[in-house]
N, C-alpha and C positions, 0 to 999 in steps of 0.2 A: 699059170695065168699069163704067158709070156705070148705077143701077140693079139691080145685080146681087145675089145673096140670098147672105147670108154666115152662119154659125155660128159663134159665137165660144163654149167649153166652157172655165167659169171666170170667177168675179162676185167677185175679189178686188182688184188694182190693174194686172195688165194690160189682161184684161178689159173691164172698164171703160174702162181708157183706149182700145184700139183701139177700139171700140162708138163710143165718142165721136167719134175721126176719119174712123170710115169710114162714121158717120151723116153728118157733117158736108159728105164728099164725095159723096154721092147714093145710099150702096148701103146695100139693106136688109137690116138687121141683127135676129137673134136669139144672145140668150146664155142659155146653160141654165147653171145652178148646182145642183150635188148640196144643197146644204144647204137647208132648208126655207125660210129669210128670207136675209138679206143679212147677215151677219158683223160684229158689234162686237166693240171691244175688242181684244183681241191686242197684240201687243207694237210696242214705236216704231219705226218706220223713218226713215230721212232722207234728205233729198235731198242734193247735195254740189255746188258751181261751177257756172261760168255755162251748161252744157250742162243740166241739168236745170232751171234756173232759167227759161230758155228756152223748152223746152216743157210748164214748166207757164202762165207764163203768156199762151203761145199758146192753150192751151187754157182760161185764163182762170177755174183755178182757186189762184193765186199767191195771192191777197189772203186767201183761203176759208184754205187751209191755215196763213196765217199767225196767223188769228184762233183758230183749234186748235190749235197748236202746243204739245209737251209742254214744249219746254225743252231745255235742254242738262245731263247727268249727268256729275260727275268720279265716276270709281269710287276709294275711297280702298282699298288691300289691306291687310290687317290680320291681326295673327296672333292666336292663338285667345284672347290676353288683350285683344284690341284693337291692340295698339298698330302704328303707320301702318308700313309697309314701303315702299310703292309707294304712287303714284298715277297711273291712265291719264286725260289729259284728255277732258271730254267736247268739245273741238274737234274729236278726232278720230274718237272712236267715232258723235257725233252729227251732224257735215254742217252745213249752211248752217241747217237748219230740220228739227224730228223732229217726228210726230207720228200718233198710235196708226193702226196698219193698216184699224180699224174704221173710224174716224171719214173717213180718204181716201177708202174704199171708198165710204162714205155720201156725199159731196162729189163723186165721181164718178158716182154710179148716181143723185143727184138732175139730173144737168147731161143725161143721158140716157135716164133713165126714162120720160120722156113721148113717145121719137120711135122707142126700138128695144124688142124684144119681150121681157120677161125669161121664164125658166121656171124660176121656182124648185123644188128638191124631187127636180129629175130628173137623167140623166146618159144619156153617148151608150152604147147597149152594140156597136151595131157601124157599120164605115165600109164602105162600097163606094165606090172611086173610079174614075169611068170617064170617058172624053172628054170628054161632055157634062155632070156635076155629080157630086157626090157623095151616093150614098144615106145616111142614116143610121137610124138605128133607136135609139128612145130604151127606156130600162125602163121609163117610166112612158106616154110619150105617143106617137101616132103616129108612125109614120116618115115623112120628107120630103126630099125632095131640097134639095140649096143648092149652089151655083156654085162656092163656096169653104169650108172648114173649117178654123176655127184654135184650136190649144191652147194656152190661156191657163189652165190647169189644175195650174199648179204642178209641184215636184221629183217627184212618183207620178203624171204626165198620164196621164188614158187614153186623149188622144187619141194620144200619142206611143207608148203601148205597140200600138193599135189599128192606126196608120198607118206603125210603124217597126220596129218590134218588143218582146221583153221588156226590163221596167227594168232587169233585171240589166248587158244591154248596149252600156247609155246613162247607170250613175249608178252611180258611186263611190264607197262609205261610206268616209269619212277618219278613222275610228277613233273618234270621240265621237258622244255624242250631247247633247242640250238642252231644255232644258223652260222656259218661262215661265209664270208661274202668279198669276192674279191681274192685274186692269188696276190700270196703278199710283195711288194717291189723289190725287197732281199732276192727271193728267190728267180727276181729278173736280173738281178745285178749281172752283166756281162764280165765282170771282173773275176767269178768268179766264187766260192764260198767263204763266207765269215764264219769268226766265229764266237759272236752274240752281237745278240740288239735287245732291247728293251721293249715291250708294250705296255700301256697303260691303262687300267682298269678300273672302272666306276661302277658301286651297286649303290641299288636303293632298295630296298627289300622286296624283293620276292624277282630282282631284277639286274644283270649284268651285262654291262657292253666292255669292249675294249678294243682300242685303236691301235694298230701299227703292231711292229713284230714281224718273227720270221713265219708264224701259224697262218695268219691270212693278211688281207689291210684291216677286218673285220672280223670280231667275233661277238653273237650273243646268246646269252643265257637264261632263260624266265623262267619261273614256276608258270604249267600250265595246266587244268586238266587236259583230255587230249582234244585236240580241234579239229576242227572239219576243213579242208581246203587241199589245193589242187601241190600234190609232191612234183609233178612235172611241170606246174609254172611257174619261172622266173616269175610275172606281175604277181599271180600270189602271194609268195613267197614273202617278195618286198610288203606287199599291201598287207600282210600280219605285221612284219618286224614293224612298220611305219607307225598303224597302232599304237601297239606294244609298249613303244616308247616314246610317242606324241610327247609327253607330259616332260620328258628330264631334262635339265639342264647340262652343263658339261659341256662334252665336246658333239653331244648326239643331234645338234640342229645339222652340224656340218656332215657328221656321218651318214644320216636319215636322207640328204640331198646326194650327197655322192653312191649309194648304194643303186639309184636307178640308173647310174651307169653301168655298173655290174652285169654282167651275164653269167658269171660264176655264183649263182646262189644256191644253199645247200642249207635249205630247213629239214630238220625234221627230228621225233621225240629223242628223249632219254629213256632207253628200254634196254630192257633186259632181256634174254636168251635163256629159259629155262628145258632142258631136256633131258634132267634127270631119271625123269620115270619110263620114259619115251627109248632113251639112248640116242645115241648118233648114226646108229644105221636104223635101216631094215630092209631085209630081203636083200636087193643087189641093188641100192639106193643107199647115200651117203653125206651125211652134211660134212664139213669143211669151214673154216673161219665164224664170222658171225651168224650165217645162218645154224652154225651148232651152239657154238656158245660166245655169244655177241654181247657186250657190255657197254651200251655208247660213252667214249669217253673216258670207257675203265684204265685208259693207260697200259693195256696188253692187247689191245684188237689184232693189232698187226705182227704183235710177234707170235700171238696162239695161231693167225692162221698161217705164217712160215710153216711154225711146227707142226701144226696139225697137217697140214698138206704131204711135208714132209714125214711125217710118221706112219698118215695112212698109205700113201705110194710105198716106203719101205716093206714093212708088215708086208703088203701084197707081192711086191719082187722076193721076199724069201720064201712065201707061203702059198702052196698052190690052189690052197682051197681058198675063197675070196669069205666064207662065213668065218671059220678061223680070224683071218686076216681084219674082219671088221671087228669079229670080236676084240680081238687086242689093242685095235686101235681106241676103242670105247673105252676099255680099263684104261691103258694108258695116258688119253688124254680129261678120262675124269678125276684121275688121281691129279694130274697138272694143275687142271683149271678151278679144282676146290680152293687153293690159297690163289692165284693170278686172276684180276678182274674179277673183284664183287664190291667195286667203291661205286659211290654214288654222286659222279663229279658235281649234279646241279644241286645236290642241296649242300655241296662244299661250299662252289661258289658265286651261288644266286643263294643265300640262306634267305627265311620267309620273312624275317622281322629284324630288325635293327640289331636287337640284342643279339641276333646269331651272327650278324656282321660282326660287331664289335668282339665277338668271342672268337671268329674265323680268325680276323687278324692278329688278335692273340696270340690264337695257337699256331700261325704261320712262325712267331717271331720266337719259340718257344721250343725246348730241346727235345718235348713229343713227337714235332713235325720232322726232328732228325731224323727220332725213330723211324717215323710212319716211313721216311725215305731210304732207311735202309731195311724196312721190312719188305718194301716193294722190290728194291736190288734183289733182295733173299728168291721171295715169291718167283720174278724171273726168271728163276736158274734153277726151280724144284722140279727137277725132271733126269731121268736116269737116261741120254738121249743113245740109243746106239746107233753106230755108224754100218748104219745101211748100204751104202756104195761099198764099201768092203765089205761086207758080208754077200752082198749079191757078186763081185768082183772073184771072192771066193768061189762061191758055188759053180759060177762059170770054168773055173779053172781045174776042179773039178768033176 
């Protein structure tokens, strides 16, 4: 497979990462990204145990991320006069290391910008897959053929709705939805990274806001069915959260005004990524991070797509046939992602009625929530990862 022309649709943290390994291993790479530049800002993800630690720095961006790093956040829960109810540590919401989604992206699209092709601005509108390659046809640029096509395109991929079918069939609204808003002023600090801050979090049932931290200046969380309104406008965006939370008290009069300064808004559901019947490939088409199996929120988004990027490039550098190659990558990563990400952050922390408040904070304060925190450590690190760069290093030498 060495040599061979690949598509990767998605310039966010999978993306990037496969681009990286599958430059690395000889094949030439093009990523097209809908948005017109490369994505700053957004909100903090983290990595978690020695399986993510691993491949980042085999890929030899470990040192990079730790110099960005936002921090670690405790959320303290508060009732509408302040005073403390609960508190979630940030050991466990934050991982080994957090640090804003922009800034990763940026640390990964500089380690590969110079060797694969970017297309910013455009997106695939159709796939043809046949024996010999895959046609695609973009909206903005030529159509071209590539050997292989993978979506790295996030929980709305179009290349999975393209090559699988509709989202409805493949993703799960879990009943909330979420919004961040605002990159948080930690991660502006010129000084430097810290390491912890605090944010403070208000529910009233079926409802959560929280101020300050290293995750954004803003975070919120509702139970919703699903709703209708515009995912690419900022004014919508705000004009639901404004809503949403008209009625509460707290700190939300001030946060509700400050929010339409904002240009960083980032609505959208709590869903699930189901493709167990389906699998992760077919044909010479490939999902990659949350468009394979995406969990908003689950606390593993970012470290299954390191991996998975990572695992299906490997498979492919040792394997010459690419159906092999996807086949393993499928076992591989559905035996991973059966225990990592299948939690249900909004109804942890927007629960729908008072009494599931009052039981949240409980079990925050309670030696179950240990467990839950070191069954998540465990979950992280269930994976048999082999080391790919040596075995490909190998066969070279060879």
């Amino acid at each position: 497979m060495r040599n061979k022309t690949v598509l990767i649709s998605g310039a966010s943290v999978a993306g990037p990462a496969l681009a990286y390994w599958l430059n690395r291993y000889g094949f030439a790479v093009t990523v097209v990204e809908r948005a017109p530049t490369l994505r700053t800002g957004g909100q903090a993800i983290d990595f978690k145990g020695e399986t993510h630690r691993i491949v980042l720095e085999r890929m030899g961006i470990w040192d990079d991320i730790q110099q960005q790093r936002t921090g670690t956040t405790d959320m303290v829960f508060v009732d509408e006069a302040g005073k403390e109810l609960g508190v979630m540590s940030g050991d466990f919401t934050g991982g080994d290391v957090e640090i804003l989604r922009g800034d990763l992206a940026a640390i990964m699209y500089k380690k590969t910008a110079d060797e694969c092709e970017y297309l910013f601005g455009d997106s695939i509108s159709t796939l043809t897959d046949t024996t010999d390659g895959v046609f695609v046809e973009f909206e903005r640029g030529p159509a071209r053929t590539f050997d292989l096509v993978f979506g790295a395109d996030g929980i709305h991929s179009r290349v999975r709705k393209l090559a699988f079918g509709p989202e409805k069939d493949f993703v799960k609204h879990l009943g909330h939805y979420y919004c961040v808003a605002g990159a948080s002023p930690w991660s502006l600090d010129a000084d430097g990274p810290r390491d912890r801050a605090t944010a403070y979090a208000h529910n009233t049932p079926g409802r959560l806001a929280v101020s300050g931290g290293s995750k954004a200046q803003q975070l919120y969380m509702f139970a919703a069915e699903e709703l209708d309104y515009d995912r690419n406008s900022t004014a919508d965006q705000q004009r639901v959260i404004k809503q949403t939370y008209a009625d509460i008290g707290w700190e939300l009069p001030r946060m509700l005004t400050e929010i339409d300064a904002f240009e960083d808004v980032f609505l959208d559901s709590i869903s699930k990524v189901d493709m167990k019947k389906a699998g992760y490939t077919k044909g010479r088409v490939a999902l990659v991070g949350d468009s394979a199996y995406g969990n908003t929120l689950g606390g593993f988004g970012t470290g299954l797509a390191i991996v998975g990027a990572y695992v299906i490039a490997g498979e492919l550098a040792v394997t010459d046939d690419h159906t092999t190659a996807f086949a393993n990558y499928d076992e591989i990563m559905r035996r991973y992602t059966k225990l990592a990400g299948n939690s249900n952050a909004g109804a942890f922390l927007a629960p729908k009625t008072a009494r599931g408040i009052k039981m949240r904070n409980w079990f925050m304060n309670s030696r179950m929530f240990t467990l839950m925190m070191k069954y998540s450590d465990s979950a992280a690190n269930n994976i048999d990862l082999r080391d790919y760069p040596a075995l490909v290093t190998q066969s070279v030498a060879n």
